[in-house]
VOLUMTI-260817 format. One record per residue: x, y, z of N, C-alpha, C in turn. Coordinates in pm, whole numbers, plus 50000, padded with zeros to 5 digits. Layout:
N
XYZXYZXYZ
...
REM end
This chain:
278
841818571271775842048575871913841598590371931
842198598871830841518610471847840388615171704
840078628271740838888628171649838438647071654
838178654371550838498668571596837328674171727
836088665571737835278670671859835758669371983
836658650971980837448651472119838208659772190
839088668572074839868677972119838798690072132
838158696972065837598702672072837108704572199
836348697572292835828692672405836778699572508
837918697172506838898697172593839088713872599
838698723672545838768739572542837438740872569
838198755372684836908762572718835728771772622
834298768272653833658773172540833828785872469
834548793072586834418808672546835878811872481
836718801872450838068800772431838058801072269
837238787372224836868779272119836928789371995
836098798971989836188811971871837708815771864
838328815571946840178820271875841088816571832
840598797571772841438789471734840848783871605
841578779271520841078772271406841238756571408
840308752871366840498735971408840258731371275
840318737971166840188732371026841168718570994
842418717671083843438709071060843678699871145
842508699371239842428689471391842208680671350
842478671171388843118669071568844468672271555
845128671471427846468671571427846948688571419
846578700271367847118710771390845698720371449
846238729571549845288734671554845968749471642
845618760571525846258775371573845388783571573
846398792371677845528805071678845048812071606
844068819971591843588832771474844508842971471
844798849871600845608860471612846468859471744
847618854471659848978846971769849298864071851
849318874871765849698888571773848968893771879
847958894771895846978900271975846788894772092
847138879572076847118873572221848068874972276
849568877772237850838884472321850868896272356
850338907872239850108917572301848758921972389
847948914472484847328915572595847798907472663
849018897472698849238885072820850508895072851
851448902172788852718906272809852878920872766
854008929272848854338942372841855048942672682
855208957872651855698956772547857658950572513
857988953672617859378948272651859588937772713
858838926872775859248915872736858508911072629
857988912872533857428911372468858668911872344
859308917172363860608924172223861528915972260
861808912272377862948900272428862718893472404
861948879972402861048868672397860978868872283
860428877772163860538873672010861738875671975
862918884572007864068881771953864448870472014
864698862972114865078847872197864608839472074
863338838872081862418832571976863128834171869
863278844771789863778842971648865208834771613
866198835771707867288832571710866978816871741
866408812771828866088797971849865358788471733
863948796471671864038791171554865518786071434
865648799371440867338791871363868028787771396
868078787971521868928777671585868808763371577
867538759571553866958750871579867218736671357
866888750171319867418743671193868488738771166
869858742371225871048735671213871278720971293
871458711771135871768698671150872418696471274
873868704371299875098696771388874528701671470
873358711871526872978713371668872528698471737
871818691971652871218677271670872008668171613
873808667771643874378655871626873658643871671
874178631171622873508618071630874088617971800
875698618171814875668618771988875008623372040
874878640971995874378645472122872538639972116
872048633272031871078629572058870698612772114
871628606672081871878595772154871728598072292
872848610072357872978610872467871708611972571
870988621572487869278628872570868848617772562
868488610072422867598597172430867998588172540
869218583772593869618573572684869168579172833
869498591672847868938602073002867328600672958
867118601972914865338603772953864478595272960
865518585772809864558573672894864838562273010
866148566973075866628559073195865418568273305
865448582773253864558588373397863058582173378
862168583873282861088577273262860868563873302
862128552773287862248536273320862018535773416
862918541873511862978545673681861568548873721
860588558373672860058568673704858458563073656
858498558273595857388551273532856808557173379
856248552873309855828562473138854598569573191
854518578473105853618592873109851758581273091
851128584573128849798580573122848248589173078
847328585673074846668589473020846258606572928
845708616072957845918624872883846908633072973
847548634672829849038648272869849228659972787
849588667272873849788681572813851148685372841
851638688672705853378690472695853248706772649
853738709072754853778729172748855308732872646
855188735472566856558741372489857198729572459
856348715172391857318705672372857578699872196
857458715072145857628709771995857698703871933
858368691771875858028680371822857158666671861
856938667872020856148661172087857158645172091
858658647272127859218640372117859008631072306
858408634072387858508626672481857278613672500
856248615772389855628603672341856248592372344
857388591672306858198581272362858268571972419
857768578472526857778574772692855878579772746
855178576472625853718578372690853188561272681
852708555872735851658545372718850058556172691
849178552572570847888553572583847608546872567
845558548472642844588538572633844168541472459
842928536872471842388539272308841848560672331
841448559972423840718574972432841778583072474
843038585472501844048592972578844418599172420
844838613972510845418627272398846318634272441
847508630872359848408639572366848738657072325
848418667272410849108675172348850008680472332
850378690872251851428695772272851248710672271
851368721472386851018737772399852318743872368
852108750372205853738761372224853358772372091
853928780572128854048791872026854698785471886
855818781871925856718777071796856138768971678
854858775071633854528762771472855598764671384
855978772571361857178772971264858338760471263
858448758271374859468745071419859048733171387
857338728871451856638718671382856438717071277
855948724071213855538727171055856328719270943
857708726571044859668721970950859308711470940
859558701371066859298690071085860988681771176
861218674371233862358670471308863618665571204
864858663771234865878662871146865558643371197
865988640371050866678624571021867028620271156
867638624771264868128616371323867318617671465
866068624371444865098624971557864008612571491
864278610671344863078599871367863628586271335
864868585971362865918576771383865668572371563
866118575371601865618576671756864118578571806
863408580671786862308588571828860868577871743
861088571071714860098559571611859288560271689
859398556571800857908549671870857228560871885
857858574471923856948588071928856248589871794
857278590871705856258594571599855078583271516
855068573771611853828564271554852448564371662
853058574971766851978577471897850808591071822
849648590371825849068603771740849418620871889
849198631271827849678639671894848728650371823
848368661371906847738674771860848938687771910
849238694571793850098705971823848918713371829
849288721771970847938738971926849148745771988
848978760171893849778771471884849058777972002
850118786072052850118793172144850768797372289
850618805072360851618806472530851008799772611
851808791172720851518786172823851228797972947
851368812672930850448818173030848868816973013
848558816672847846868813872903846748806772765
846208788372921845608776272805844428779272815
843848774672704842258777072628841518763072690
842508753672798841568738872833841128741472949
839848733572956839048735173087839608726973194
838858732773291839728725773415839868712373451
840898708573517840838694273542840878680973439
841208687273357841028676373237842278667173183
843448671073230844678668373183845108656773363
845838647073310846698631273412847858642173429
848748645873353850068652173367850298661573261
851048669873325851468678073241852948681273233
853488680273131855028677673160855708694173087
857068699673136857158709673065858808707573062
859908703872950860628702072920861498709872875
862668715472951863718729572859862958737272826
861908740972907860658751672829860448765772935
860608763973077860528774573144861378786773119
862568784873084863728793473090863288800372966
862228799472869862068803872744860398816472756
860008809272884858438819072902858758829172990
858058836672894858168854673005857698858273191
856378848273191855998846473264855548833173328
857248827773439857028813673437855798804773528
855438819573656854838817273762853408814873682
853038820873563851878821973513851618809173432
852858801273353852298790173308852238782773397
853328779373547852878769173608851188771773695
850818782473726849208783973748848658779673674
848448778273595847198779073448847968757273409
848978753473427849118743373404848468733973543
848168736373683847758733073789846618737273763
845718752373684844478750573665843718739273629
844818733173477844308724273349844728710773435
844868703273551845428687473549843938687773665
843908671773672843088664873738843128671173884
842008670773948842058674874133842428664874147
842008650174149842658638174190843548628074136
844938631574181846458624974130846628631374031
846608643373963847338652873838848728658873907
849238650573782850798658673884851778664273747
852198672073758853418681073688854768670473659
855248674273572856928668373554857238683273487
858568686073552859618695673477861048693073462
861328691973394862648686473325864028699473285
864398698873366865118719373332866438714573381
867448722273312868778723273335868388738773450
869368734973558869218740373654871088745473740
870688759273735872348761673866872298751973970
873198749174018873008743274137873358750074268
873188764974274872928771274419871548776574402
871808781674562870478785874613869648797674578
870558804174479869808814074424870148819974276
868838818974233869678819374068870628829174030
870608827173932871598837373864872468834473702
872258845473584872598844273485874048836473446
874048824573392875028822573437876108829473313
877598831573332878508835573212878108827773106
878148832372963878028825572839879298814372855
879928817772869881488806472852881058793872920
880188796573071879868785973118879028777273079
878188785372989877368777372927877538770972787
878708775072738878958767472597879758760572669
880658759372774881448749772788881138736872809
880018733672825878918726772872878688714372770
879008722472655878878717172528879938714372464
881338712472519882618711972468882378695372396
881818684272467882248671572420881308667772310
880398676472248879948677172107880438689572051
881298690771974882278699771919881688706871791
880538705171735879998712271617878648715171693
878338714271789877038718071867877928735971955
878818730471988879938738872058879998750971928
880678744571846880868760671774879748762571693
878678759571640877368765171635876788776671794
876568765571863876278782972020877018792472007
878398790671931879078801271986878448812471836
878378803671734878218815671590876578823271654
875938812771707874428814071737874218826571830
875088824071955875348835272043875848849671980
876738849171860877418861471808876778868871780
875858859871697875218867971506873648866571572
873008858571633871898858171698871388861071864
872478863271905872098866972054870998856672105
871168842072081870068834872127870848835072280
869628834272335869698834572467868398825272538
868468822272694867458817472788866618834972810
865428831972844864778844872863864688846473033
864678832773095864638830073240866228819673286
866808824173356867598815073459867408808473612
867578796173627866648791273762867678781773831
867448785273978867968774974059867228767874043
867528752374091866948742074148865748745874270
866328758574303865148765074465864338770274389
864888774774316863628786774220862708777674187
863338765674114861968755674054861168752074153
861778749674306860288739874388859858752974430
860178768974453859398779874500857948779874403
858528781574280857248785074165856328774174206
856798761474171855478748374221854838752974319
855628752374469854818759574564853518768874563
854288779274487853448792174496852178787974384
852678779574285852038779374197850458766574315
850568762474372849468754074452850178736474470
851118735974408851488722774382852268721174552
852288708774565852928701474672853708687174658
854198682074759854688667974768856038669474632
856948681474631857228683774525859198675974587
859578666474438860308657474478861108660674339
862608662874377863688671474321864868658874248
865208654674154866128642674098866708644274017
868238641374016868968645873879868798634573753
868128644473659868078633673514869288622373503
869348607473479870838605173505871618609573348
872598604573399873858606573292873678622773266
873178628573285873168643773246873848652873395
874978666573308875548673073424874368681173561
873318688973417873078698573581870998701273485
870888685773423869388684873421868758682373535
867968684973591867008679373709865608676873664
864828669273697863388666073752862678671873862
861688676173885860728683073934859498678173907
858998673874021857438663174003856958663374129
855758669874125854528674274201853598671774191
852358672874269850978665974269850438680474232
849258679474208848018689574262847488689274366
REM end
């Protein structure tokens, strides 16, 4: 299905020199991850964003963060929203979706490519806990390309991407208005449409919400619960962005997108959907 020229193809020519494709189709990173943050971002968010980052990596290693419930639970919400909603189709681009766990829920043809756009190789690399490929089978028998790097600037040429989906991933980029541009650069002029998947406030204007409110959130998985809380102490992991539900259809807007149609993930408290055309 894939093949390292196919992907290759899919980046702009003048892009192509800053990535290594020695490990394509399946890995493919930047030369200098360093240099490309320090020209996309100031030096201070730049220091926020890697400490967020560092703390989330480790966060991310602890088993009981990914109890079997609490992963039961996501698996049953996403793929009730996808059932409803229809499966992801031809080529997709998953902005910040690390393990490339929503394959899942992709149908491909023989020529369709999944990617996946995120800084975090360190996370891939690890590889997912036991009970993601307990759940998650059919993804990991779908092929997938990780390329390292920020969703403010993709290296793919225009128009080339069916959908692009971006999952628990906005609240983590410095500059959110800039990946959703550059993700409306990269999708089809005709029928390319966005999915965003974000836990969201539910008033009209954002706002940070209290930590308490947000671990409480997590009370009915009880070792996910007191992990945030050690995580929050000793790591200050944090969201780098907080968003209304308004905030999300403003950015689409501004970002060029339209026909933009707002749905709560089911069984989940305060996930929403966000799905727009080009």
């Amino acid at each position: 299905m894939r093949n390292k020229e196919d992907i290759r193809e899919l980046f702009q020519k003048d892009k192509q020199a800053g990535f290594d494709f020695s490990q394509a189709p399946d890995l493919i990173r930047r030369k200098e991850v360093t240099a490309q943050a320090t020209d996309l971002f100031g030096k201070d968010d730049l220091s926020k964003w890697e400490r967020a980052q560092h703390g989330f990596n480790h966060y991310t290693k602890v088993k009981s963060i990914f109890s079997r419930e609490y992963v039961d639970a996501n698996f049953v919400s996403f793929g009730s929203f996808f059932k409803e909603r229809r499966y992801l189709k031809g080529n997709v681009l998953d902005i910040g979706g690390g393990w490339g766990l929503l394959r899942q829920w992709w149908e491909p043809s023989s020529s369709d490519i999944y990617i996946v756009h995120d800084p975090g190789v360190e996370r891939f690399l690890r590889g997912v806990h036991k009970v993601h490929h307990d759940y998650y089978e059919r993804a990991f028998s779908l092929p997938m390309t990780f390329v390292e790097g920020f969703g403010e600037e993709l290296p793919y040429k225009n128009n080339v991407f069916n959908t692009c989906v971006i999952k628990s991933t906005l609240d983590h980029c410095i500059t959110p208005e800039e990946v959703l541009a550059e993700a409306y650069r990269c999708l089809q002029t005709q029928g390319g449409d966005i999915i965003i998947l974000q836990s969201c406030d539910t008033g009209e204007q954002s706002h940070q919400p209290h930590i308490l409110t947000r671990l409480l959130k997590n009370l009915r998985y009880p070792k996910r619960f007191l992990s945030k809380i050690y995580h929050w102490l000793f790591y200050q992991v944090g969201h780098v962005q907080h968003f209304s539900r308004d905030d999300i259809v403003t950015l689409l807007e501004q970002a060029g997108f339209s026909k933009v149609r707002v749905s709560k993930v089911p069984k989940t408290q305060s996930i929403y959907a966000f799905e727009a055309n080009k």
